[in-house]
N, CA, C and O atoms as CSV, one atom per row, in Angstrom:
chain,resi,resn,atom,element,x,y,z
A,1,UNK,N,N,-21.770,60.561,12.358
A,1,UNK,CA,C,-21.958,59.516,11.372
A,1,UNK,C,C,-20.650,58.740,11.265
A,1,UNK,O,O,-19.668,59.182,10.669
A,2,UNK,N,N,-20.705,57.278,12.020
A,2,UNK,CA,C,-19.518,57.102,11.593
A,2,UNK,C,C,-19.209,56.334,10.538
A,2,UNK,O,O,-20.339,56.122,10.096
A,3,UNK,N,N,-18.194,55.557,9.556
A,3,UNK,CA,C,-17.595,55.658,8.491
A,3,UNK,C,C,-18.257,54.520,7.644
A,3,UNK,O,O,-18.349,54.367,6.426
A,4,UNK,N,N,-18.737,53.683,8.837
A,4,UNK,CA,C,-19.468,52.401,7.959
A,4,UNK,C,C,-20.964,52.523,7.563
A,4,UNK,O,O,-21.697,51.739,6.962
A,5,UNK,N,N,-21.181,53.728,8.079
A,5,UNK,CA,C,-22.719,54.240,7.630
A,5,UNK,C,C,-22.612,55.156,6.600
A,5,UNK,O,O,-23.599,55.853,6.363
A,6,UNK,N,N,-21.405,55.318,5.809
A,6,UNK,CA,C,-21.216,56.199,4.876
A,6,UNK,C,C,-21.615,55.851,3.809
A,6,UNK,O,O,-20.903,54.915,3.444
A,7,UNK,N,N,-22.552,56.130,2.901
A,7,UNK,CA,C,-22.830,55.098,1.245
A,7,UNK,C,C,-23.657,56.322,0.796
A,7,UNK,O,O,-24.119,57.229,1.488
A,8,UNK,N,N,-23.727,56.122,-0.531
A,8,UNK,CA,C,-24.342,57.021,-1.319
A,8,UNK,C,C,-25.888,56.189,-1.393
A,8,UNK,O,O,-26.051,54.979,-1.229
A,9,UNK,N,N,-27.051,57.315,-1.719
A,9,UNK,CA,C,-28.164,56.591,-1.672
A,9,UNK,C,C,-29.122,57.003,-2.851
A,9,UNK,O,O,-29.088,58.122,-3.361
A,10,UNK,N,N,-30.038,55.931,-3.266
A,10,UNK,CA,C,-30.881,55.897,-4.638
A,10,UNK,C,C,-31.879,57.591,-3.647
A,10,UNK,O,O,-31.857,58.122,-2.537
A,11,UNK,N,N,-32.661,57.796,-5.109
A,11,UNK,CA,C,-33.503,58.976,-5.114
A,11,UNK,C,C,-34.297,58.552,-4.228
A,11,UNK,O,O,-33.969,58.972,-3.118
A,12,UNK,N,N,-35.244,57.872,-4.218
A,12,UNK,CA,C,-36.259,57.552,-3.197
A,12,UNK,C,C,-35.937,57.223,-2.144
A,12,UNK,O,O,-36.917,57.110,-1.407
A,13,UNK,N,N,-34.724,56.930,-1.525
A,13,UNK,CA,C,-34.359,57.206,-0.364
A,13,UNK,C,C,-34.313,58.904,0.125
A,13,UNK,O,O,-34.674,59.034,1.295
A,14,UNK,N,N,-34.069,59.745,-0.320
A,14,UNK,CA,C,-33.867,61.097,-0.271
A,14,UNK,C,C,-35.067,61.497,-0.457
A,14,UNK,O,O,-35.383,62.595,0.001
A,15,UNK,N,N,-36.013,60.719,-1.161
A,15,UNK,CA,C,-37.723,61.797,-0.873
A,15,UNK,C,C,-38.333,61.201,0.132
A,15,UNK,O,O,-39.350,61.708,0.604
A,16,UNK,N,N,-37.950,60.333,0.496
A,16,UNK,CA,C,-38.617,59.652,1.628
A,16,UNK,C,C,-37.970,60.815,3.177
A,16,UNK,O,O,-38.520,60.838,4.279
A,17,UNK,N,N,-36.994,61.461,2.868
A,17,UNK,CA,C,-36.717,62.239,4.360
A,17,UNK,C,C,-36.685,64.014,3.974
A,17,UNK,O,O,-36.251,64.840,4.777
A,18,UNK,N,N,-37.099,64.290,2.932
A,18,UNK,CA,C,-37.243,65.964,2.579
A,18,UNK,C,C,-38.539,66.074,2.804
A,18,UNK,O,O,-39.367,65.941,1.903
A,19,UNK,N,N,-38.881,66.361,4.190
A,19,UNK,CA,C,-40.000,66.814,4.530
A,19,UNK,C,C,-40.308,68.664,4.551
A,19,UNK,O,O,-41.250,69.273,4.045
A,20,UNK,N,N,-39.070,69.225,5.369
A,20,UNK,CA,C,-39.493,70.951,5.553
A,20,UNK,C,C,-37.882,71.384,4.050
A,20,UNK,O,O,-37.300,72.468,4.048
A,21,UNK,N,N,-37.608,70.411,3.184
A,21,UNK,CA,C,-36.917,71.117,2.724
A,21,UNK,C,C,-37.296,70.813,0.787
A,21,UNK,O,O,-38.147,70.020,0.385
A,22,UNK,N,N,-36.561,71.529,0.050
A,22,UNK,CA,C,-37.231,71.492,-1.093
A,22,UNK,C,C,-35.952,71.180,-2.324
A,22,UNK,O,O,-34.957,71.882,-2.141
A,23,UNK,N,N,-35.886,70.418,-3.291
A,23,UNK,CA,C,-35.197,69.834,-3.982
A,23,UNK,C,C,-35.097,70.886,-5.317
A,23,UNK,O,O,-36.214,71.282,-5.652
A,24,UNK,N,N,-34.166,71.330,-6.010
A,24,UNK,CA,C,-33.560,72.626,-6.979
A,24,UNK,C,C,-33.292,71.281,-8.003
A,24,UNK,O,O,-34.091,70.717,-8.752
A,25,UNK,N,N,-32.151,71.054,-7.791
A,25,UNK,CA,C,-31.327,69.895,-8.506
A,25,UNK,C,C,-30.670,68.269,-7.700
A,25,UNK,O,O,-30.331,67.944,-6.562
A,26,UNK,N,N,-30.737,67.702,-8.820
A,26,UNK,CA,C,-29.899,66.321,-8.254
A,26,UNK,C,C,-29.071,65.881,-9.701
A,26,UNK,O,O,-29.365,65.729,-10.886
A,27,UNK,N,N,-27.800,65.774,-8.800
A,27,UNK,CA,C,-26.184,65.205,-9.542
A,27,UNK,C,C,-26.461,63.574,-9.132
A,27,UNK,O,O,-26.852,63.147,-8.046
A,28,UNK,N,N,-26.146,62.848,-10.294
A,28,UNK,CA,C,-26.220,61.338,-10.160
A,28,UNK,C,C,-24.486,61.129,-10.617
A,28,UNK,O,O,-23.614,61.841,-11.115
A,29,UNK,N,N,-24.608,59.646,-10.094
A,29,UNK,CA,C,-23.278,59.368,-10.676
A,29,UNK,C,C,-23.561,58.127,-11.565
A,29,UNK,O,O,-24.742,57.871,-11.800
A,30,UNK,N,N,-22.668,57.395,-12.039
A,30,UNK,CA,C,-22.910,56.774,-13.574
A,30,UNK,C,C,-24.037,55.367,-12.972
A,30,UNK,O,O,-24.976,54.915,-13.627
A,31,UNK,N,N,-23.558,54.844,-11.426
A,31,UNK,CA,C,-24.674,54.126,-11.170
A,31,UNK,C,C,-26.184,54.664,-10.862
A,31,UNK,O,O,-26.991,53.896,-10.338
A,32,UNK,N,N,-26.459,55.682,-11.119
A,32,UNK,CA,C,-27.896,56.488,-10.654
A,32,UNK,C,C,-28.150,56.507,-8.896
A,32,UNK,O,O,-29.204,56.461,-8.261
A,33,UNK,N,N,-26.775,56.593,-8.448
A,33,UNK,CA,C,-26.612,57.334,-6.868
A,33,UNK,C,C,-27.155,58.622,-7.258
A,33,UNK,O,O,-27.420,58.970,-8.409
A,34,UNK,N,N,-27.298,59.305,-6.183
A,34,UNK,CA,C,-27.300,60.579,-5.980
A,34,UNK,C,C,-25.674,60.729,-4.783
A,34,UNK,O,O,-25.227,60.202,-3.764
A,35,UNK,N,N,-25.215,62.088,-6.046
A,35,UNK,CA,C,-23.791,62.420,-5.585
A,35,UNK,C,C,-24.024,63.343,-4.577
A,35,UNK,O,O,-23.716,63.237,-3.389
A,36,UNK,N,N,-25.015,64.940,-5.558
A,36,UNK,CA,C,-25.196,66.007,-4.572
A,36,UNK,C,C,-26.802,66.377,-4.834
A,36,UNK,O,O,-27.572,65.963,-5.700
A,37,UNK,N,N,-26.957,67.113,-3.981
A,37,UNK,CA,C,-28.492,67.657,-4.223
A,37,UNK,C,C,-28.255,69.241,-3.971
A,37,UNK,O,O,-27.369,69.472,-3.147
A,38,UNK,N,N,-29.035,70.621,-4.665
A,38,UNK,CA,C,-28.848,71.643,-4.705
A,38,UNK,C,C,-30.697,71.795,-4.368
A,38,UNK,O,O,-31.678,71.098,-4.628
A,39,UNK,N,N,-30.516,72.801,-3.825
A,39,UNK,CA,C,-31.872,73.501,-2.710
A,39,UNK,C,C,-32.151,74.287,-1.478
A,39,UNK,O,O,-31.123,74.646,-0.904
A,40,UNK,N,N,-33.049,74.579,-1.029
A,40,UNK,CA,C,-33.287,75.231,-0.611
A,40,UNK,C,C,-34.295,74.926,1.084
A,40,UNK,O,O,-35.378,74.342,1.058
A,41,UNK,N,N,-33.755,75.374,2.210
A,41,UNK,CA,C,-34.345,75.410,3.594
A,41,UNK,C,C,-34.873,76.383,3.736
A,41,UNK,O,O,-34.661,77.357,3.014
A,42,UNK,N,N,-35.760,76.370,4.780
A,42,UNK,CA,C,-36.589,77.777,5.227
A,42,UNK,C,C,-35.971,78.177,6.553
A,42,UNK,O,O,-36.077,77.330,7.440
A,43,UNK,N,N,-35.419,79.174,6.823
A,43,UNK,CA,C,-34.898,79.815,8.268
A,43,UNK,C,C,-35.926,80.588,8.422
A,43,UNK,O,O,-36.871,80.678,7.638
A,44,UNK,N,N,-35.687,81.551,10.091
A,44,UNK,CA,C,-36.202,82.834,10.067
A,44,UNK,C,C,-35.326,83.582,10.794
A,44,UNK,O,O,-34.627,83.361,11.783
A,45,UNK,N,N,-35.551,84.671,9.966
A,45,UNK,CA,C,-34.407,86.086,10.224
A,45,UNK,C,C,-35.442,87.152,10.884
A,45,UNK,O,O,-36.644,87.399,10.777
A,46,UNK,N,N,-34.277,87.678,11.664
A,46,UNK,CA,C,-34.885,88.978,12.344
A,46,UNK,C,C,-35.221,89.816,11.548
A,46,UNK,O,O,-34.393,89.980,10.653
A,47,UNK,N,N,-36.592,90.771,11.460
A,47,UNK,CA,C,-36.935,92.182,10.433
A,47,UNK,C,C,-37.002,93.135,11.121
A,47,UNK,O,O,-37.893,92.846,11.919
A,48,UNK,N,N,-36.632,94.146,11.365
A,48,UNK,CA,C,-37.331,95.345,12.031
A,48,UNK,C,C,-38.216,96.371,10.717
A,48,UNK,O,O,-37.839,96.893,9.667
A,49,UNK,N,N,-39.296,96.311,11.314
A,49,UNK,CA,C,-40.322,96.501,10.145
A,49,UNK,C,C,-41.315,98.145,11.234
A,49,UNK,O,O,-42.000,98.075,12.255
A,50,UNK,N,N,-40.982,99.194,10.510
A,50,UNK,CA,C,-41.804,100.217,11.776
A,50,UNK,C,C,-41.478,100.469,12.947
A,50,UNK,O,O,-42.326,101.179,13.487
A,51,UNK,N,N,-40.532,100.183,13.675
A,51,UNK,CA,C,-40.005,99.894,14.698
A,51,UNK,C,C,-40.448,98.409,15.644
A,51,UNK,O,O,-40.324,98.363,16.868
A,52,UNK,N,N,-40.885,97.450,14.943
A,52,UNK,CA,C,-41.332,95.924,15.475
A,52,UNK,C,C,-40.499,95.308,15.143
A,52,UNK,O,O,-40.241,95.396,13.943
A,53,UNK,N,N,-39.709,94.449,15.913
A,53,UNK,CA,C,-38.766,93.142,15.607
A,53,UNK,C,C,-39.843,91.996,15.207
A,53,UNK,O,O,-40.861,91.715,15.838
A,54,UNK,N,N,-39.458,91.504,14.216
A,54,UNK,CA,C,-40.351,90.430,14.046
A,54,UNK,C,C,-39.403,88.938,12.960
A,54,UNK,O,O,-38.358,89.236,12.380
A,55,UNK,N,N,-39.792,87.933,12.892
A,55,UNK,CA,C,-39.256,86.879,12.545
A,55,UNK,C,C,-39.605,86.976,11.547
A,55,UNK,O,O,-40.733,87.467,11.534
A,56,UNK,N,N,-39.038,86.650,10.119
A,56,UNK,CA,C,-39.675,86.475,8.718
A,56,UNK,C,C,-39.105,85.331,8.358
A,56,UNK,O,O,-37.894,85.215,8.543
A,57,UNK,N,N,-40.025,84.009,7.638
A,57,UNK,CA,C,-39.513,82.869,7.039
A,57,UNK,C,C,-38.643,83.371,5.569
A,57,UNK,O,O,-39.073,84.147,4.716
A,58,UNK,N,N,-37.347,82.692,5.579
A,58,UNK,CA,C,-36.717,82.997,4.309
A,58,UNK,C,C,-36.188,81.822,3.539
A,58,UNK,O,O,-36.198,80.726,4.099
A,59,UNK,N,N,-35.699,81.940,2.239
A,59,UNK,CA,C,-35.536,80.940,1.892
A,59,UNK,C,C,-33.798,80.964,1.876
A,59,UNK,O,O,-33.215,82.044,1.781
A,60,UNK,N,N,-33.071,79.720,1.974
A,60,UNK,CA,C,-31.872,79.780,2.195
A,60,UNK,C,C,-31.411,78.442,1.474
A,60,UNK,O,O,-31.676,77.271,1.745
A,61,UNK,N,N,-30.350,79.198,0.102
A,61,UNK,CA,C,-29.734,77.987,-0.443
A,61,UNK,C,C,-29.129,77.403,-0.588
A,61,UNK,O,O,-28.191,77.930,-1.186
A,62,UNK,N,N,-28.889,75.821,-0.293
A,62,UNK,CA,C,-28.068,75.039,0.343
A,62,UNK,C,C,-27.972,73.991,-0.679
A,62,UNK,O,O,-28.784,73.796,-1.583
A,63,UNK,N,N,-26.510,73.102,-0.357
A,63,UNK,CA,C,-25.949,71.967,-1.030
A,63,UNK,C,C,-26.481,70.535,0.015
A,63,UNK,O,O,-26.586,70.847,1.201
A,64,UNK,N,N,-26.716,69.478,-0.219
A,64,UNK,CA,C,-25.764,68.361,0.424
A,64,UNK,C,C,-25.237,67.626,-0.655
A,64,UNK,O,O,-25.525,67.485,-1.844
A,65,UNK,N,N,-24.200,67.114,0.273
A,65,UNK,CA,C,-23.456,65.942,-0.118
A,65,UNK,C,C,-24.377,64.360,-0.660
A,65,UNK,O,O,-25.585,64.135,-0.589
A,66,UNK,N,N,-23.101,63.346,-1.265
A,66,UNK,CA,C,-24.059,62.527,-1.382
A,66,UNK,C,C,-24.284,61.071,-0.248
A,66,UNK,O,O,-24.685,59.910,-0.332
A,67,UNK,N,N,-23.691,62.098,0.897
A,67,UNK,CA,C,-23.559,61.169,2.349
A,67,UNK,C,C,-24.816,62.008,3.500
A,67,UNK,O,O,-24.917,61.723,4.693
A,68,UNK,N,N,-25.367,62.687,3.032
A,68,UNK,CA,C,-26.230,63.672,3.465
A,68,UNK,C,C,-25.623,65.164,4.076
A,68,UNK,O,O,-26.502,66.006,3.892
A,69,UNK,N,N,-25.024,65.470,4.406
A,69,UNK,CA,C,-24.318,66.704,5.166
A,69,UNK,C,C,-24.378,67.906,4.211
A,69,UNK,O,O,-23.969,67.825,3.052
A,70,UNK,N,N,-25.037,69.308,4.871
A,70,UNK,CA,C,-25.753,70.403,4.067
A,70,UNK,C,C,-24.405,71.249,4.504
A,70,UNK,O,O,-23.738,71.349,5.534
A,71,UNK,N,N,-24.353,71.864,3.028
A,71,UNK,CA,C,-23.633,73.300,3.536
A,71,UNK,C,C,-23.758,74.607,2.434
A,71,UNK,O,O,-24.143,74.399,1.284
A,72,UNK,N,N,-23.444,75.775,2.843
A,72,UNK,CA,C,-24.101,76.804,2.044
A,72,UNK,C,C,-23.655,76.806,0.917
A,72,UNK,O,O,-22.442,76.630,0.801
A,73,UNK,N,N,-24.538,77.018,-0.380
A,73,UNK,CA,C,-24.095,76.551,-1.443
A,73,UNK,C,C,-22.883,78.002,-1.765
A,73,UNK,O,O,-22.071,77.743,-2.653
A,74,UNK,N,N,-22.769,79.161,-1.236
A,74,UNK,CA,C,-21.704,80.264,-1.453
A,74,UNK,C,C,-20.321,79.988,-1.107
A,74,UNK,O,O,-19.344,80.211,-1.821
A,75,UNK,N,N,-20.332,79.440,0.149
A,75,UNK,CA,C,-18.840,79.400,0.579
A,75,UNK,C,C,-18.300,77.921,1.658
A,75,UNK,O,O,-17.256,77.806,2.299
A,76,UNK,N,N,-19.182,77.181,1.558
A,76,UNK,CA,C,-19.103,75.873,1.809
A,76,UNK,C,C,-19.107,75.660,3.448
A,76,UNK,O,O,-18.548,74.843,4.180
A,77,UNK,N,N,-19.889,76.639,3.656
A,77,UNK,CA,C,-19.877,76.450,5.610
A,77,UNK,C,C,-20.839,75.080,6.203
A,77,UNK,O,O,-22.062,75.171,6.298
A,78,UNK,N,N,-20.363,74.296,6.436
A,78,UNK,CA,C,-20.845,73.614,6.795
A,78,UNK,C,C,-22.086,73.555,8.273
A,78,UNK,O,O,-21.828,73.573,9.476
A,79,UNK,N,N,-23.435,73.484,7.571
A,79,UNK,CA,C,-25.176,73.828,8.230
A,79,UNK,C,C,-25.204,72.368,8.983
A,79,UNK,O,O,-25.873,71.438,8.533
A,80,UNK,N,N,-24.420,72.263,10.161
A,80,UNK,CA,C,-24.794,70.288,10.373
A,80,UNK,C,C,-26.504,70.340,11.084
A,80,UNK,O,O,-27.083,69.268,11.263
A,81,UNK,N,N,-27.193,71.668,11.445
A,81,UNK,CA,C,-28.301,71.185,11.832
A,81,UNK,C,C,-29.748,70.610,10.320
A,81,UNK,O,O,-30.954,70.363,10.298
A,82,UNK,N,N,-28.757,70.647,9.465
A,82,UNK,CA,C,-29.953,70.305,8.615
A,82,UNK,C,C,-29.447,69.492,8.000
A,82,UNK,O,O,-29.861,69.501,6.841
A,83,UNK,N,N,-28.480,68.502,8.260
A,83,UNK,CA,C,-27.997,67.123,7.584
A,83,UNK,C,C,-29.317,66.511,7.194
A,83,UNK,O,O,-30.471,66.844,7.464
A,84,UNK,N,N,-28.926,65.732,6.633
A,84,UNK,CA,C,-29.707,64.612,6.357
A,84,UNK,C,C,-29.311,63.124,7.178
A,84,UNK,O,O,-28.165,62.687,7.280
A,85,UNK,N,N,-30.726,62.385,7.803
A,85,UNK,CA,C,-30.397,61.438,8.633
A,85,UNK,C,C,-31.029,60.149,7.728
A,85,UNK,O,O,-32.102,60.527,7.257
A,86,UNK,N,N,-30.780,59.002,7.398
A,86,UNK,CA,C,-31.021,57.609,6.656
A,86,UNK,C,C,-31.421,56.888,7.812
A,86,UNK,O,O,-31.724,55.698,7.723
């Protein structure tokens, strides 16, 4: 993303691209941007269940920014496969 595509964006820009992901909270700033958004993606993790490896959908909770870029809401690792694209 480079620097001139950087801008903060109204709400309905942001529901218009959360298709597989799900909205917790939204931080505005005094113009009614959206700063950050708090929520949640679906991964899948390995289970060994009986002795079967198997995939289980989980839920995993995440920040973005208010430039789109996700990262774990615990320790700030930055998730770039689930940015957000405008």
């Amino acid at each position: 993303m480079s620097m001139e595509n950087m801008k903060l964006h109204k709400m309905e820009e942001w529901e218009s691209v959360f298709h597989t992901k799900q909205i917790e909270h939204v931080y505005y700033t005094s113009d009614m941007l959206v700063r950050k958004v708090t929520g949640y993606i679906i991964i899948c993790r390995k289970s060994l269940n009986n002795g079967i490896s198997k995939n289980t959908p989980r839920r995993k909770r995440v920040r973005w920014d208010g430039y789109g870029r996700c990262y774990n809401i615990n320790n700030n690792t930055r998730l770039r496969d689930h940015d957000i694209h405008f």
